[in-house]
C-alpha positions as CSV (number, residue, x, y, z in Angstrom):
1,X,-60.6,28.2,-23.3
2,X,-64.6,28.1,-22.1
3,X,-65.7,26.2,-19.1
4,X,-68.4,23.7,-19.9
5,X,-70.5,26.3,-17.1
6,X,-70.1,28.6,-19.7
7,X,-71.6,27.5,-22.7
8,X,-74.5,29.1,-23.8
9,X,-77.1,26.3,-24.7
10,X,-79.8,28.4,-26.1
11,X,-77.2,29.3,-28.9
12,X,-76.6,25.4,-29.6
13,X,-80.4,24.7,-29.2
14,X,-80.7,28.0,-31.9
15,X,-78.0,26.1,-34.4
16,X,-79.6,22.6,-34.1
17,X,-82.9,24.0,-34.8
18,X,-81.7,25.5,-38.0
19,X,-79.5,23.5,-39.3
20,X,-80.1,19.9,-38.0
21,X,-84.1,19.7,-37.2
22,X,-85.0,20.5,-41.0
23,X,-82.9,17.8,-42.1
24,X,-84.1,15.2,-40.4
25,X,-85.6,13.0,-42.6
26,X,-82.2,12.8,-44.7
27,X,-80.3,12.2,-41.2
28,X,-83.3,9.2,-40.5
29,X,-83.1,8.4,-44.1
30,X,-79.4,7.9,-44.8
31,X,-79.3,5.9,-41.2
32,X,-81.7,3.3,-42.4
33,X,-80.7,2.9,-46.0
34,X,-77.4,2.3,-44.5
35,X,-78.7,0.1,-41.6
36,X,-80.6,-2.2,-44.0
37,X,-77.1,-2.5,-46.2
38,X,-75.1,-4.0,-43.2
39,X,-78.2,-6.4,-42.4
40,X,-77.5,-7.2,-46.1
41,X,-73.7,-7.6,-45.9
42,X,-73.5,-9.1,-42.8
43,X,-75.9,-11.6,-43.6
44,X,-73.7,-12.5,-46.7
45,X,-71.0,-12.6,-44.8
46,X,-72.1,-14.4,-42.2
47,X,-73.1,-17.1,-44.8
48,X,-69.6,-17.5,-46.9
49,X,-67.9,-17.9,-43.1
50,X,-70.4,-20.6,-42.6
51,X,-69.3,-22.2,-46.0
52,X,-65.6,-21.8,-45.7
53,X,-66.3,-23.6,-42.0
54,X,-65.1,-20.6,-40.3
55,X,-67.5,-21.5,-37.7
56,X,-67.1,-25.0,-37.1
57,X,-66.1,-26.8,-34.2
58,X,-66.2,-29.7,-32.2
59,X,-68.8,-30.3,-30.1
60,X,-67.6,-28.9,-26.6
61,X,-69.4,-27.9,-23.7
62,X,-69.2,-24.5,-24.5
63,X,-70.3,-24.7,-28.2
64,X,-73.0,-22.6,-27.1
65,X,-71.4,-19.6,-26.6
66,X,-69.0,-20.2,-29.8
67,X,-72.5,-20.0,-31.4
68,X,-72.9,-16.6,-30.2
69,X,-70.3,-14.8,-32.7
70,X,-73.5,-14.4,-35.8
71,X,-75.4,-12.2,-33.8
72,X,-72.0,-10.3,-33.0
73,X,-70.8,-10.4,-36.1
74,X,-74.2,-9.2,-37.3
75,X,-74.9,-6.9,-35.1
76,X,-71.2,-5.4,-35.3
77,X,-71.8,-4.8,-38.9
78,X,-74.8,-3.4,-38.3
79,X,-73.5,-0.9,-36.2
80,X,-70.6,0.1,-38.6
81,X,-73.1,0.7,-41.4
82,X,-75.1,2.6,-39.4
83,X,-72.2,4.7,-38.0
84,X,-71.3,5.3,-41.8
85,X,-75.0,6.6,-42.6
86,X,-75.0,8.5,-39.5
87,X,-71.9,10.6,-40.5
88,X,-73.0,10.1,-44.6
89,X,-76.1,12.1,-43.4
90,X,-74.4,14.8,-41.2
91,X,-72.0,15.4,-44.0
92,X,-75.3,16.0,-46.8
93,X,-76.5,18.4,-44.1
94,X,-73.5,20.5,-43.5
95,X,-73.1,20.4,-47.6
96,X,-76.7,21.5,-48.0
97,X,-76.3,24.3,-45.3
98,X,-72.1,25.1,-46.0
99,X,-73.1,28.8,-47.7
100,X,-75.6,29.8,-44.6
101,X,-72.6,28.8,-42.4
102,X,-70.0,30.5,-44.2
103,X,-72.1,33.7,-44.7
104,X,-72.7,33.3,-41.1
105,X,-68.8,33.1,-39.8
């Protein structure tokens, strides 16, 4: 088993430069199209809790901070969505690159 000390980065830098850094733009791509989808859904969402009366309450002295679960529950699904691009994108690279991988092994 390798020591963190002794990895040799200029042989990751070598693999991220030909694998990843030419497929930026579908990595970027996939991320936002993704992104926007959760802003999308959890927007929906956020709107048929609202009409079911998920989100009501009596008024309290704290109704303030009940407010505060749309822009968690937005920004939660946001982050899934973008999560699922993120690994949607990695997984079009590695498919796009499999046979220089496998020749290379």
């Amino acid at each position: 088993m390798t020591d963190v000390s002794e990895v040799e980065w200029h042989i990751v830098w070598d693999i991220f430069r030909e694998f990843v850094l030419p497929h930026s733009g579908t990595l970027i791509l996939n991320v936002v199209l993704f992104g926007v989808l959760g802003v999308v859904v959890s927007i929906i969402y956020a709107v048929i809790l609202y009409k079911k009366g998920v989100f009501r309450r009596k008024p309290k002295y704290y109704n303030w901070s009940v407010k505060l679960y749309y822009p968690l529950l937005i920004g939660g699904i946001i982050f899934f969505f973008g999560q699922v691009g993120f690994v949607r994108g990695v997984y079009k690279i590695i498919d796009n690159e499999k046979d220089v991988v496998v020749t290379g092994i």
